[in-house]
C-alpha positions in Angstrom: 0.0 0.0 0.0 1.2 3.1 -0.8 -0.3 6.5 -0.1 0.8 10.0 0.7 1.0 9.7 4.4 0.6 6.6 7.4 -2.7 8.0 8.7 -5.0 5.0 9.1 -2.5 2.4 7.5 -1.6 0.7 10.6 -5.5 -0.6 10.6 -5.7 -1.3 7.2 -2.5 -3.3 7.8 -3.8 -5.7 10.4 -6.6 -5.9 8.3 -5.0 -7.4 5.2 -2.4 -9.3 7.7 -5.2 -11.0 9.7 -6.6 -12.0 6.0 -3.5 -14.2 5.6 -2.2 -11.7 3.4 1.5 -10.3 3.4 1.7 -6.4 2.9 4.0 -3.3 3.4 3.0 0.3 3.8 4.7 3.2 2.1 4.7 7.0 1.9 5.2 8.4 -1.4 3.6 10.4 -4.1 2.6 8.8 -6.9 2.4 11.8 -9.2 6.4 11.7 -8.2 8.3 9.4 -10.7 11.2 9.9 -8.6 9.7 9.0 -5.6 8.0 5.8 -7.5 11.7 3.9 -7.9 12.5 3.2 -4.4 9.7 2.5 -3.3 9.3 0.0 -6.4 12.6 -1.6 -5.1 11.7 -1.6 -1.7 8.5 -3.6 -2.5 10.7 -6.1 -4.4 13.0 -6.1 -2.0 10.7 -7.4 0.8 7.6 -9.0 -1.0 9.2 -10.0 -4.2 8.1 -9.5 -7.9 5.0 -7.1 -8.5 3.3 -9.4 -10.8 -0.6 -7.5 -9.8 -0.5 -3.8 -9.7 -4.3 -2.0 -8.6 -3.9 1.7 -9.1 -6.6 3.3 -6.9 -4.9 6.7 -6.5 -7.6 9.7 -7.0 -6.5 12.5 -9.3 -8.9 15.5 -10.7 -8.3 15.8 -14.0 -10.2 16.3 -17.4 -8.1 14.8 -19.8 -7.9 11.4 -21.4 -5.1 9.1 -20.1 -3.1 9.4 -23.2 -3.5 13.2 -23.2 -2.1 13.4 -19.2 0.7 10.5 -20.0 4.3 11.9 -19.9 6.0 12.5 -23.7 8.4 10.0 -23.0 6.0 7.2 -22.0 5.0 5.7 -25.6 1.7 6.4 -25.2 1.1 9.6 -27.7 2.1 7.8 -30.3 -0.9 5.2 -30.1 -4.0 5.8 -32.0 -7.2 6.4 -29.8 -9.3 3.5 -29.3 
């Protein structure tokens, strides 16, 4: 779990934990690429692989995905659906 601050994550911990699941909390802004990397590797480094990834970050914004996507990301270049 990652989210901009710990408020509320040590419940939502125990929660998943007591679920049989294994998870990690982290502080970081997603809208941060540089801040995105270590926590990435810290992941890795303690769970393993990502190999399911749910983005449930909120963000206003009236743009398509491809529109908002960073020029360096491949996605501009696809036709719309």
């Amino acid at each position: 779990m990652m989210r901009l601050s710990t408020n509320g994550t040590k419940r939502i911990l125990e929660e998943l934990r007591a679920l049989g699941g294994r998870a990690l909390a982290l502080t970081a802004n997603v809208t941060a690429p540089a801040q995105l990397q270590p926590a990435v590797e810290r992941v890795e480094q303690t769970l393993g692989p990502v190999s399911i990834l749910v983005n449930n970050a909120g963000i206003g914004a009236f743009e398509g995905v491809v529109e908002r996507a960073p020029a360096d990301s491949g996605l501009r270049d696809r036709d719309p659906l």
